[in-house]
Each structure stands twice: as structure tokens, then as C-alpha cells.
MARDO-554604 format. One record per residue (C-alpha): residue in one letter; z, x, y; residue number from 0. Coordinates in steps of 0.5 Angstrom, whole numbers. Layout:
<pts>
+---------+-------+-------+-------+-----+
: residuo :    zz :    xx :    yy : num :
+---------+-------+-------+-------+-----+
:       A :     Z :     X :     Y : NUM :
...
+---------+-------+-------+-------+-----+
</pts>
This chain:
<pts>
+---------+-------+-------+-------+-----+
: residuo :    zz :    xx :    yy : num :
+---------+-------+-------+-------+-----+
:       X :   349 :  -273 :   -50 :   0 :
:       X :   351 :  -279 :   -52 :   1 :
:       X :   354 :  -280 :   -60 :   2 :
:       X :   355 :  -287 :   -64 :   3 :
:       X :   359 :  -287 :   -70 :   4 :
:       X :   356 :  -287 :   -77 :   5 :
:       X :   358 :  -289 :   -83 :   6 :
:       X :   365 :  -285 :   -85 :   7 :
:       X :   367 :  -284 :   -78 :   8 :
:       X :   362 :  -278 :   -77 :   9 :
:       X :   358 :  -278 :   -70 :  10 :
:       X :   351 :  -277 :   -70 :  11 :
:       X :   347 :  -276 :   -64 :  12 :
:       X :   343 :  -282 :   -61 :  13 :
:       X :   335 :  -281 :   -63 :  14 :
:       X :   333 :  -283 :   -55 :  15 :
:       X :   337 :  -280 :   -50 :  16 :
:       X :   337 :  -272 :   -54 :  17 :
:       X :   332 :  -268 :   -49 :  18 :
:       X :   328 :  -261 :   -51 :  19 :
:       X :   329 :  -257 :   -46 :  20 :
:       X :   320 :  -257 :   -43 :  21 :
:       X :   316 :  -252 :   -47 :  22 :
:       X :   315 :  -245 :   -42 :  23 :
:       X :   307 :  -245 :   -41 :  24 :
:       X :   305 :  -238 :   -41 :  25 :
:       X :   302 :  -235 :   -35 :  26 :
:       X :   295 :  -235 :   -34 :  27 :
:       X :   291 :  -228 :   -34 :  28 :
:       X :   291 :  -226 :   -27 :  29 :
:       X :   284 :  -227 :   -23 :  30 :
:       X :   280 :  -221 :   -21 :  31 :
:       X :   280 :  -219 :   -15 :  32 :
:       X :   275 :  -217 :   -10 :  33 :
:       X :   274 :  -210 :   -11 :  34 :
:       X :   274 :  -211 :   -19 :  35 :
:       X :   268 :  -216 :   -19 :  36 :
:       X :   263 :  -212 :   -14 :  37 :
:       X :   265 :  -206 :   -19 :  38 :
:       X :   264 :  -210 :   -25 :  39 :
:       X :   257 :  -212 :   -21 :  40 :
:       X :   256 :  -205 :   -20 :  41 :
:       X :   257 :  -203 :   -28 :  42 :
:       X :   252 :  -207 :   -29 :  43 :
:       X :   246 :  -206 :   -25 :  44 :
:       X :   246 :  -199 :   -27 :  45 :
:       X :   246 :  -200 :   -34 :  46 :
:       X :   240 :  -199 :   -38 :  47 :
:       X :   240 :  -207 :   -41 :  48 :
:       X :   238 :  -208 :   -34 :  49 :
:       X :   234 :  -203 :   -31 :  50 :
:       X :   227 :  -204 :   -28 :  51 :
:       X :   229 :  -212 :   -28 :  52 :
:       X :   229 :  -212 :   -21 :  53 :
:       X :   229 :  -220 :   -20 :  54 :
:       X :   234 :  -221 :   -25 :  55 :
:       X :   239 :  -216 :   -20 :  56 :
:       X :   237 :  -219 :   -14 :  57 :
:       X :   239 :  -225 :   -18 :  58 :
:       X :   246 :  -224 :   -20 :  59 :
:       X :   247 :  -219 :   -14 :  60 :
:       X :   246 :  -226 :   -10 :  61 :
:       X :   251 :  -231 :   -14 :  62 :
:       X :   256 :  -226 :   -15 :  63 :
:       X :   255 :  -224 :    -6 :  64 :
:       X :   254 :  -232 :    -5 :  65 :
:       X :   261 :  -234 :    -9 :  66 :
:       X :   265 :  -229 :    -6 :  67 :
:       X :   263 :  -230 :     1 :  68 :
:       X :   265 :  -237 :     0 :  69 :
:       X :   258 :  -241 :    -1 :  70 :
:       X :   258 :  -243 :    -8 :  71 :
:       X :   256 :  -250 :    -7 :  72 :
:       X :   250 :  -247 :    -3 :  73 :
:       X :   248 :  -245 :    -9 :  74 :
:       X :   242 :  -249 :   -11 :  75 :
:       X :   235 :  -248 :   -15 :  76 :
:       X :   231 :  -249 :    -8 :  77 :
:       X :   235 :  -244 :    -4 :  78 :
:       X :   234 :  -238 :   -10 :  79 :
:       X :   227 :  -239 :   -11 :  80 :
:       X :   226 :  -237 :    -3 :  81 :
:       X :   231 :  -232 :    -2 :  82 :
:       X :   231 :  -229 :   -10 :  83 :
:       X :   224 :  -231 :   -14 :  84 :
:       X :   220 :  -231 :    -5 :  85 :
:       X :   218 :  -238 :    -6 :  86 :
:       X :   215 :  -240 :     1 :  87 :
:       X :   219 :  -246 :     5 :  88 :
:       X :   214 :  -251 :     2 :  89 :
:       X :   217 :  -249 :    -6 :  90 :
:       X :   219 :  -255 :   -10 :  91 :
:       X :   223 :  -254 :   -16 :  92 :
:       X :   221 :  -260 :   -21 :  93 :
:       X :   214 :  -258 :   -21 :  94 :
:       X :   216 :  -250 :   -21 :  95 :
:       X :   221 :  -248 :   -26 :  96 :
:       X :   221 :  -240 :   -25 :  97 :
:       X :   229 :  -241 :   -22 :  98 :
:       X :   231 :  -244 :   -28 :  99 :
:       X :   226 :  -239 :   -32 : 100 :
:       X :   229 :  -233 :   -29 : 101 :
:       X :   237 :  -236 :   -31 : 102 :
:       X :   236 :  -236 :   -38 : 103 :
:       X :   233 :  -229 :   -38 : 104 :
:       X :   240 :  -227 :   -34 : 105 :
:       X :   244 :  -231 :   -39 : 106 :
:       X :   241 :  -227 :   -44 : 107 :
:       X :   241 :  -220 :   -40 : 108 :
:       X :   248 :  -221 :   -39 : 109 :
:       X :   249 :  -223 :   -46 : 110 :
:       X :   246 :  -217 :   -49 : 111 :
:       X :   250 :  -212 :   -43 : 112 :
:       X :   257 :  -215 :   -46 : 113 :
:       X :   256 :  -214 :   -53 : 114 :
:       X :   253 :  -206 :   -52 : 115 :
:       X :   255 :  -202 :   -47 : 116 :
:       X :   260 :  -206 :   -43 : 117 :
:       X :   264 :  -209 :   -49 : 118 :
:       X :   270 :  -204 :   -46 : 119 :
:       X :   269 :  -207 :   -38 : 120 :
:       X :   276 :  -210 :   -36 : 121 :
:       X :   272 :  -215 :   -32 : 122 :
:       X :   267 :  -221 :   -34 : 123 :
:       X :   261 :  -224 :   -30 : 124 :
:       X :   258 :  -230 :   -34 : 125 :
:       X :   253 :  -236 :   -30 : 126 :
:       X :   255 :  -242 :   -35 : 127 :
:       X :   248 :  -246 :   -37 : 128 :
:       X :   247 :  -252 :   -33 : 129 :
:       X :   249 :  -249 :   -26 : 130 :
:       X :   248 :  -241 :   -22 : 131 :
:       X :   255 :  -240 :   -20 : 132 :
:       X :   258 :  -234 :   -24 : 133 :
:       X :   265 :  -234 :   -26 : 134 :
:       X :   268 :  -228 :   -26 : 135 :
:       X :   274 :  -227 :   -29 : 136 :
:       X :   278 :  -222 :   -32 : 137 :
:       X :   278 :  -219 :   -40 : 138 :
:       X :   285 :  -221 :   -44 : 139 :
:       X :   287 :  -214 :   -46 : 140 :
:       X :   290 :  -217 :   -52 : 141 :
:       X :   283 :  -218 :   -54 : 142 :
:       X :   278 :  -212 :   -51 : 143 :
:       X :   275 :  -210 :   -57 : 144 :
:       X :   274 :  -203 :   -59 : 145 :
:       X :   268 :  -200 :   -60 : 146 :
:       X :   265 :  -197 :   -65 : 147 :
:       X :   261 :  -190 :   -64 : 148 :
:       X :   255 :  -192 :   -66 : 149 :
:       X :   256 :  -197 :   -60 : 150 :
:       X :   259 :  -192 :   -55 : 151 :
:       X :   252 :  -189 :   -56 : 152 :
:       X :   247 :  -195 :   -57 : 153 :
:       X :   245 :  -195 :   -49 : 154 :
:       X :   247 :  -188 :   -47 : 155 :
:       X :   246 :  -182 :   -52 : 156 :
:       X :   250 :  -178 :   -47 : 157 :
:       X :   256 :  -173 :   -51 : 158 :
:       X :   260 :  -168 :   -47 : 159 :
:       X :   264 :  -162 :   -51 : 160 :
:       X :   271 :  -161 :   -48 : 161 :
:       X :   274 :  -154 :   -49 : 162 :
:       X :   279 :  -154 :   -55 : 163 :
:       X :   286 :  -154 :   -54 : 164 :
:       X :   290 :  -147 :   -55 : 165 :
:       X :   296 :  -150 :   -59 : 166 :
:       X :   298 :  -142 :   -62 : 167 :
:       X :   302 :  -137 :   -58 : 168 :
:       X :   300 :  -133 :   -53 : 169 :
:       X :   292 :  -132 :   -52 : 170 :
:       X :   290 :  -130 :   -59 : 171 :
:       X :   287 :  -137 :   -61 : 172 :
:       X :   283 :  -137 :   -54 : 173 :
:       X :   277 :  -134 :   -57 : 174 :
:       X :   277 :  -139 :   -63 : 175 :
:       X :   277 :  -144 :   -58 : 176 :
:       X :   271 :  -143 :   -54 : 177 :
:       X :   268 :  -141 :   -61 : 178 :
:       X :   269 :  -147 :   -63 : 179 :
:       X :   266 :  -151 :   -58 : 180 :
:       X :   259 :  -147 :   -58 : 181 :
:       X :   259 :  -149 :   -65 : 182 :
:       X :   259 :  -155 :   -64 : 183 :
:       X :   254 :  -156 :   -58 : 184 :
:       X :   249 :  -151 :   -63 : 185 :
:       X :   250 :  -156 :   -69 : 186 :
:       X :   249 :  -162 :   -64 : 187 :
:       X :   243 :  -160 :   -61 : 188 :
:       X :   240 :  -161 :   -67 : 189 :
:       X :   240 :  -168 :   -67 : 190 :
:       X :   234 :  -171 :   -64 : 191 :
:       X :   234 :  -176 :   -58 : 192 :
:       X :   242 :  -173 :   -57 : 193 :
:       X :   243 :  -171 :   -50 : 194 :
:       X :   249 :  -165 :   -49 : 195 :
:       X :   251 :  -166 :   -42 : 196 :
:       X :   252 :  -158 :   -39 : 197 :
:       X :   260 :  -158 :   -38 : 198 :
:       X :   262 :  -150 :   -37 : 199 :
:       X :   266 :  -151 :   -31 : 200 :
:       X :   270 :  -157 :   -35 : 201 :
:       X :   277 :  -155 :   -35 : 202 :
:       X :   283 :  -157 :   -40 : 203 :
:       X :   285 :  -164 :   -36 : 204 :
:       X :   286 :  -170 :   -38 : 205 :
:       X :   280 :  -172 :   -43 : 206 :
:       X :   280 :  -179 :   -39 : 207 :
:       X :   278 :  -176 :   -32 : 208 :
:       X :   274 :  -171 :   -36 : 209 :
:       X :   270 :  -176 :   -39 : 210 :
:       X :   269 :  -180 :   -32 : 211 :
:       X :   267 :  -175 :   -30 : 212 :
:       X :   261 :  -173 :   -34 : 213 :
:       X :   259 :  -179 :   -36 : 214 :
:       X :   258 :  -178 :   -42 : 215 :
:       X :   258 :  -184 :   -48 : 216 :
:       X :   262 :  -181 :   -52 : 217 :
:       X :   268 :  -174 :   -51 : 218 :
:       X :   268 :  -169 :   -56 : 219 :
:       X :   276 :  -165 :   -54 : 220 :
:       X :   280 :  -162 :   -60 : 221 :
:       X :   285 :  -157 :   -61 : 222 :
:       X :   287 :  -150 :   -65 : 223 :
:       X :   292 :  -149 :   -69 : 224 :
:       X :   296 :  -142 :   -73 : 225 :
:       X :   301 :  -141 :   -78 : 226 :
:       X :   300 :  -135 :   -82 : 227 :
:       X :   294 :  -134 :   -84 : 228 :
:       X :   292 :  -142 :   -84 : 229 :
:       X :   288 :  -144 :   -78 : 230 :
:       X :   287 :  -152 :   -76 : 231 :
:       X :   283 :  -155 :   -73 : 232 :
:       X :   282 :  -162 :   -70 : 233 :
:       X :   277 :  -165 :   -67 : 234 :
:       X :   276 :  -171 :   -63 : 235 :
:       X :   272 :  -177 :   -62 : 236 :
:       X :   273 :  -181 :   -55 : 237 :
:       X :   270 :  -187 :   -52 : 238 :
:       X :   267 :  -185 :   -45 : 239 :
:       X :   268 :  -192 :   -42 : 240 :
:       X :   275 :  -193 :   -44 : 241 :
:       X :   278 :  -187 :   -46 : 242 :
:       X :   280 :  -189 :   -51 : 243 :
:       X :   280 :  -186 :   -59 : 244 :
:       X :   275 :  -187 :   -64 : 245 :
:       X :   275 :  -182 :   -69 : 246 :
:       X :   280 :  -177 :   -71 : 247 :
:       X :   280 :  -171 :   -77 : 248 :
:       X :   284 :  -164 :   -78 : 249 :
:       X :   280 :  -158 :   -82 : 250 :
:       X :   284 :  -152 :   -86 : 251 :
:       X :   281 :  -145 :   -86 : 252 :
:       X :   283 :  -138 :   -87 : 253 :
:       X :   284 :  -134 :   -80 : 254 :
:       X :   280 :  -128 :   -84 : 255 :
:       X :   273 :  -132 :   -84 : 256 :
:       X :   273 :  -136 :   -77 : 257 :
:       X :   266 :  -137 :   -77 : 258 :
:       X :   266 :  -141 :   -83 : 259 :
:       X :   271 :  -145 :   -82 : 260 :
:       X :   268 :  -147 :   -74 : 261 :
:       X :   260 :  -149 :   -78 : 262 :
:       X :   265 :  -153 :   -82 : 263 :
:       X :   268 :  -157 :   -76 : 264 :
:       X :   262 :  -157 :   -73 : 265 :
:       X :   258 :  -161 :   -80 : 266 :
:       X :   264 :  -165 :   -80 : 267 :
:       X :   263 :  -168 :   -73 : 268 :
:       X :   255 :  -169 :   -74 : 269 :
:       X :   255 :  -173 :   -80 : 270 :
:       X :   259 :  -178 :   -77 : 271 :
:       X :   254 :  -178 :   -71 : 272 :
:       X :   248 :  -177 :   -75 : 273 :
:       X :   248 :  -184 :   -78 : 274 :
:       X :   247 :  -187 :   -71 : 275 :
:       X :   243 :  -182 :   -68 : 276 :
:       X :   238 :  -178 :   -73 : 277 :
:       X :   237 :  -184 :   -78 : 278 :
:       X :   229 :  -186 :   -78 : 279 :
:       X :   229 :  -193 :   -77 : 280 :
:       X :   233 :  -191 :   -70 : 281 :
:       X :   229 :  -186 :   -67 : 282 :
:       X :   222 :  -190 :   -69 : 283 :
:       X :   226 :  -197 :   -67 : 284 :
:       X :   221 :  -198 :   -61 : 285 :
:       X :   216 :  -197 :   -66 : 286 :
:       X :   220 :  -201 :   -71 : 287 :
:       X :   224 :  -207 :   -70 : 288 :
:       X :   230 :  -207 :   -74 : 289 :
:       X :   231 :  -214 :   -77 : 290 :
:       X :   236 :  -218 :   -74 : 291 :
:       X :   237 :  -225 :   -78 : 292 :
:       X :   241 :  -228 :   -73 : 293 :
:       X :   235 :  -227 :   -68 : 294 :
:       X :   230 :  -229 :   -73 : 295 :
:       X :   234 :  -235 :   -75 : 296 :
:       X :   233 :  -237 :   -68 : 297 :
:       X :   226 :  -236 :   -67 : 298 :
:       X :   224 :  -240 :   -72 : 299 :
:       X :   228 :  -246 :   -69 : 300 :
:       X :   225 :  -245 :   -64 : 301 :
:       X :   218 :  -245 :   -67 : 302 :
:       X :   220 :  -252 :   -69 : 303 :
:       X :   222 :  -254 :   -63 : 304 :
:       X :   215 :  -252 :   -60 : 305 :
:       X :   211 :  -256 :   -64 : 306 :
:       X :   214 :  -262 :   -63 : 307 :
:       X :   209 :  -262 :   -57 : 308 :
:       X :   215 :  -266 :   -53 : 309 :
:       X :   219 :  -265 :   -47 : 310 :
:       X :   226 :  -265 :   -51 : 311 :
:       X :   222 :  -260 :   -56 : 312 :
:       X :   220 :  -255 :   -51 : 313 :
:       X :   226 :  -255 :   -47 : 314 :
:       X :   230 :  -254 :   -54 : 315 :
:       X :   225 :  -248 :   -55 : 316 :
:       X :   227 :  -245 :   -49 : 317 :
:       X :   233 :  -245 :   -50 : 318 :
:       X :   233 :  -242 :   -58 : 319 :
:       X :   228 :  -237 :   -56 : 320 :
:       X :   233 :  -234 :   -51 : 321 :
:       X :   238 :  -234 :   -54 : 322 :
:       X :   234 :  -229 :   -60 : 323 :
:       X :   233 :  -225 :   -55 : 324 :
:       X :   241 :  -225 :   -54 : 325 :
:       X :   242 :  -223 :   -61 : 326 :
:       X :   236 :  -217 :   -60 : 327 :
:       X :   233 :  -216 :   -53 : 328 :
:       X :   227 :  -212 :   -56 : 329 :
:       X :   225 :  -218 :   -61 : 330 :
:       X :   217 :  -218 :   -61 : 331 :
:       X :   216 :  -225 :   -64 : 332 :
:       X :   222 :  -228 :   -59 : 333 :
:       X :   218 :  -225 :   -53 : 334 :
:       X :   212 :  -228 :   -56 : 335 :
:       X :   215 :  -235 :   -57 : 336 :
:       X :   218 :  -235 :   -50 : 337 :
:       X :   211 :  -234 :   -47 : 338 :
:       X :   208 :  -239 :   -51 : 339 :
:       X :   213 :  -245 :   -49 : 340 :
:       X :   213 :  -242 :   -42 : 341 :
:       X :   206 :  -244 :   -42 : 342 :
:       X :   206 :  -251 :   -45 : 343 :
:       X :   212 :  -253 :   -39 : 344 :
:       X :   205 :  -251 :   -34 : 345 :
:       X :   201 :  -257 :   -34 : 346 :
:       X :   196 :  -255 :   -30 : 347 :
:       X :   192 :  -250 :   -34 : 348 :
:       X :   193 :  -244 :   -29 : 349 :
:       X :   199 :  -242 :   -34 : 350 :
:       X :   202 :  -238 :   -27 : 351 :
:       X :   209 :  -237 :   -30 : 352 :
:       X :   207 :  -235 :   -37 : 353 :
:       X :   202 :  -229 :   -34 : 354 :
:       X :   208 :  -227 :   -29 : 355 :
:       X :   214 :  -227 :   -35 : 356 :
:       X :   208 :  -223 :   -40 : 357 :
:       X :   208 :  -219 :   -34 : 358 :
:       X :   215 :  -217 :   -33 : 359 :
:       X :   216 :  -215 :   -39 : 360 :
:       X :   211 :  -211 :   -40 : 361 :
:       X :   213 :  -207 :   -34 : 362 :
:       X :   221 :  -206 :   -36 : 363 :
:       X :   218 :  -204 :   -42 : 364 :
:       X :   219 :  -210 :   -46 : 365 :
:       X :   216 :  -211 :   -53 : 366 :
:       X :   210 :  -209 :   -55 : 367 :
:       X :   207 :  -214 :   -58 : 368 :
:       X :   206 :  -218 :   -51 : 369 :
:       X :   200 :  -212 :   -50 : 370 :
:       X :   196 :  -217 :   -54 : 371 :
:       X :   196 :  -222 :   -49 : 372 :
:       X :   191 :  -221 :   -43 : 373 :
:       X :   189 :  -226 :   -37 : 374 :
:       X :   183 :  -230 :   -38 : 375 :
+---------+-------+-------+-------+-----+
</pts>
């Protein structure tokens, strides 16, 4: 470095010739390998958002198998309607829009999917608008988000009990233990539309293994403790998915009154769940929507779009009434809107996309709303 002389002879450095050394760009994450993305594929044509969308999994499970083997550019709207929607040699794309309509229902599933059950997935496949090649890529771990219990169980109400810990001397506290976990499977039963997965042969292992094992949504594992004549139990709530804790309480009682303190754990572990699965409005949600002002903000855009009765106006509809249903899969009026476009984008009068989209619906259990249109 260079200096000039400044005013009482003291030196200053030269402005132009002083170097920073280079910023250290931090490295990016690492891709996903093979084996990743066909298990993150595998999660999700087996999770309830996608179950009975036969044609949806045809189409990810094309996209995702083309990328991979090195056939992204082959990846056109003419080539998936003939090997995925089985369009004829003689389909055309720009009178035929069931390609495009069958993207959006993808994008919207697979929206849906990440914000339930697959919020804790290490892996992310997106299908960006605009185009049909996935990006798959690896979630930042720094970000994953932590799941709610009322989550864990939204798509899957699965609960294993795990044997409660002895953390006393000796067997004594054995009974307790095994007491304590009958207790618990008992009050749990109660809870309607709660499944308790048969577990006698679960061992003390590691809670994680456990839970891959069952399946289950959420892990019920804790353990027993004495001094004197004081119990302590604790009890635990586990994500099934990712293993990781969601809840966590400690109860004091009296050793000379067991029972008393096991229905008092038990209590405590079902109020924390009843919220999410004994409330009404949850067990009648089929019956009842529950109101999503995102979802129905959305579809009123949407409804505007529509009756402007344009090409730029049906488009836009389209694309507002999907991503309604991304915000709540089971609303009926954004359903109903998507049908209502679909058949205003056929001109030809027959209305064939429309009929086979109520169709789809209909039979993966969609909204019921939809039950009101018939064929002509």
C-alpha cells in the first residue's frame, strides 16, 4: 500500500490503491441427490392430500422420472398429454387445454401437501408456472419449520403410546409405568375420529425408530420417577414425521394414590389434543367448511376475473380459483368457480373439460357442492 504525505507529516493511505480482501460468498445448499428425490416422490404419492388423484401422480411421477433421467427439455405440453392425460397422436394443445389445466391442479396439490403434512420433508419438489420441469431441491434446515400438534394430526390422526420410562431403582416403578400407558390409551379412546395404533410389542428404543415404525402422527413416550413418597410423571408429545418434540409436561402426586395421579396425566395429554380433534366444527368439517378469508378473498378475485368474459379475464380466474384451493383444497365455492371458467375456456359448446374436472372431483371425494351439477 502506497501513503502520501498529509498536513503535519502525518501519512494517510492512498484512497485508490487500498484493497478489501473479496466477500466469501457462502456456500450454496447441497442438490438433492437421486435417491432423495424418488423418497420425497414416494412421500408424496402416498399422503392423503394426493390420494385417489391418480392423474396428478401420473403427472408428477412423469416430470419428476423425466428430469431425472435426463429429458427435461423433452418435457412439452403435446408429449404429456399423450403419455399422461392419454390424448391420441392427433392432440392438439391450443384447442385442448387439459395439459395446462391439470398443472395448475398439481401446483395447487402440491402447495397444499407442504403446508400440512409434508412441512417437516427434508426434500421440496416444486413445477414453477409457466413450464413442466420440477425443481427439486433440498429444504434449508435453518428454516424447516416446526410443526404444530394440530398439524401433525391434520392429515393422518394416528397416536402411538410408547412404554413410559422406569427412571426409579429397581423394577418397583414398572407397574406404574405399564399402568401409565393404559391410562392413557383408555382416555384417548374417547376422542372421536383418533386412531390409537396397537403397540404391545414396542419395546424402550429409541422414540424416533419407534415412530417410523408405526406411523404414527404423533409419539406419546414419557417417564416415572420417586423420591420419597412423590411420583413424577412426565409425558411427552413427538412429531412422527421428524421426530422431533412438540410438547412437554411433568405431573406431581402421591405414591400412596396411583390412580389418581395416572387419570391426572391422562386428562392433561387429552386436553392438549381435544382442541384439534374433539372440537365439532373439526369432526363436521366435511359437512361444514371452516372459513378461510385468504381462500375466499381469492375467489372473489377470481369471480371478477370471470365476468369480464375476456381471454386475459378467464386466464386470471383460473389462476385466482387455484390458488384458493391452495389456501383450502376443500373449498366449495372455488370448486365451483374453476368449473365455471373451465367451461367458458371450451367454446365449442360440448363443455368436455368441464364435465371431466367435476368428474375428478367427485370421485376423490371433493366438494360436495360440486354434486349439483349434472350433465346435460
Amino acid at each position: 500500500m502506497t501513503s502520501s504525505r498529509g498536513p503535519k507529516g502525518r501519512t494517510r493511505p492512498s484512497a485508490v490503491e487500498v484493497e478489501e480482501a473479496p466477500a466469501v460468498a457462502p456456500a450454496p445448499p447441497a442438490a438433492p441427490t437421486a435417491g432423495s428425490a424418488d423418497e420425497e416422490l414416494e412421500r408424496i404419492l402416498r399422503s392423503a392430500t394426493f390420494h385417489q388423484s391418480d392423474r396428478l401422480k401420473r403427472f408428477l411421477t412423469f416430470v419428476v422420472s423425466e428430469t431425472a433421467a435426463g429429458r427435461a427439455d423433452d418435457l412439452k405440453e403435446y408429449v404429456i398429454g399423450v403419455r399422461v392425460c392419454g390424448k391420441e397422436d392427433s392432440f392438439d394443445p391450443r384447442t385442448d387445454p387439459i395439459v395446462r389445466v391439470q398443472a395448475r391442479r398439481l401446483r395447487a396439490k402440491l402447495v397444499r401437501y407442504y403446508r400440512q403434512e409434508g412441512r417437516a420433508d427434508p426434500t421440496l419438489i416444486e413445477l414453477p408456472k409457466g413450464g413442466y420441469i420440477p425443481i427439486i431441491k433440498r429444504r434449508d434446515a435453518a428454516t424447516e419449520p416446526r410443526r404444530s400438534v394440530s398439524t401433525a394430526l391434520l392429515s393422518r390422526n394416528t397416536i402411538a403410546v410408547l412404554p413410559f420410562a422406569n427412571h426409579g431403582t429397581g423394577s418397583t416403578l414398572d407397574s406404574v409405568c405399564q399402568g401409565m400407558r393404559e391410562e392413557l390409551v383408555h382416555h384417548l379412546a374417547r376422542l372421536p375420529g383418533l386412531r390409537i395404533l396397537a403397540s404391545g410389542s414396542l419395546g424402550t428404543g429409541p422414540v424416533s425408530d419407534e415412530s417410523g415404525r408405526s406411523g404414527a402422527a404423533l409419539v406419546i413416550s414419557g417417564s416415572v420417577r420417586q423420591s420419597g413418597v412423590r411420583l413424577r410423571i412426565g409425558v411427552q408429545l413427538i412429531d412422527g414425521a421428524s421426530g422431533t418434540y412438540l410438547w412437554s409436561e411433568s405431573v406431581d402426586g402421591n405414591a400412596n394414590d396411583v390412580f389418581a395421579l395416572q387419570e391426572l396425566v391422562a386428562a392433561t395429554v387429552v386436553k392438549k389434543l381435544e382442541p384439534d380433534d374433539a372440537d365439532p366444527a373439526r369432526r363436521a368439517g366435511a359437512k361444514q367448511p371452516v372459513a378461510n378469508l385468504a381462500a375466499q378473498n381469492l375467489y372473489l378475485q377470481g369471480r371478477y376475473h370471470l365476468s369480464q368474459r375476456t381471454e386475459e379475464g378467464l386466464r386470471k380466474a383460473l389462476d385466482f380459483f387455484e390458488r384458493a384451493l391452495g389456501e383450502d383444497g376443500q373449498y366449495a365455492l372455488a370448486h365451483s368457480g374453476l368449473a365455471d371458467a373451465y367451461g367458458l375456456v371450451d367454446a365449442d359448446g360440448t363443455r368436455p373439460d368441464v364435465w371431466r374436472y367435476i368428474d375428478e372431483v367427485l370421485e376423490s371425494g371433493g366438494s360436495g357442492s360440486l354434486a349439483d351439477y349434472r350433465r346435460p
